[in-house]
C-alpha positions, 0 to 999 in steps of 0.5 A: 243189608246192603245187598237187600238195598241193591236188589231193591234198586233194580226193581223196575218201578210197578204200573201203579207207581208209573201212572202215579207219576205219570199224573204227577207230571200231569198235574204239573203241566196243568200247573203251567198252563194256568200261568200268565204268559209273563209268567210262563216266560220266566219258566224253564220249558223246551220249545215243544213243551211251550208251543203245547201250553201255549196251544191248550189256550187256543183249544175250546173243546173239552175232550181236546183239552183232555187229549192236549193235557195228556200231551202236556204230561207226556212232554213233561217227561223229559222236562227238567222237572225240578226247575219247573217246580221251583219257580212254581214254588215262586210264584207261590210264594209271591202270591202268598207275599202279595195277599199278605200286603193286601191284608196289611193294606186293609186293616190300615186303610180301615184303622187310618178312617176310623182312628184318624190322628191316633192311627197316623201317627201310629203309621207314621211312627212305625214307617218314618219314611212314608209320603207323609203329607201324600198319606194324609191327602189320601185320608182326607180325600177318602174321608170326604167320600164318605160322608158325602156318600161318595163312590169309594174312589179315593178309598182304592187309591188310599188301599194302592197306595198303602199296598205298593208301599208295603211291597216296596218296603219289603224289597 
């Protein structure tokens, strides 16, 4: 059995399967080039594969895009993939992370205008150490807006407050 599984091993890998990494690689240099450049200075990239992602935002034309992604691909052969693929993984999971607390900061700014009291002391009690009387300020601002018809203003910076507070709440 273990002679099968040497023979195996020596195979040399087939045209399909090469060109299905090859597009693999691709896909993952694409991947790059839709980071932001604060983004893209956290990942791990040789100076050639960098200068090409960062050349791809200059190009306009669509078939030398194409040309430029294929370059990208090929560059992304000798690139130490794995380490790409983790910090991609990253910012994955940050984005994810961040939609969550939107989320969270949704619901409460919805529930602290309709429930009024009920709802902050719920808030407070579930987060002692929020900006109590920061948190009720933003309320009443926002609540004035809205029976005046106001734009919402004040309801965006209750939305902030709440998310930026969830955020750091979780570090």
């Amino acid at each position: 059995m273990e002679e099968f599984d040497d023979y195996e091993e020596e195979l040399p890998k087939s045209k399909t399967q090469l060109k299905k990494e090859m597009h693999q690689l691709q896909e993952l240099g694409k991947q790059l080039t839709e980071l932001s450049a604060a983004q893209l200075a956290e990942v791990p990239l040789d100076g050639d594969l960098r200068e090409a992602v960062e050349t791809l935002h200059r190009i306009k034309s669509n078939e030398a895009r194409r040309r430029q992604l294929q370059y990208i691909g090929r560059l992304m052969r000798s690139a130490d993939v794995d380490a790409i693929e983790k910090v991609l993984e990253r910012f994955k999971e940050r984005d994810q992370q961040h939609l969550r607390f939107d989320k969270m900061a949704g619901d409460w700014r919805e529930r602290l205008l309709q429930e009024g009291n009920a709802a902050q002391s719920d808030f407070f009690d579930r987060y002692p150490h929020a900006d109590h009387q920061q948190l009720r300020q933003l309320i009443r601002d926002s609540q004035r807006e809205i029976k005046n018809n106001k734009p919402p203003t004040n309801q965006r910076k209750l939305f902030r407050y709440l998310r930026d507070f969830f955020i750091q709440a979780s570090q």
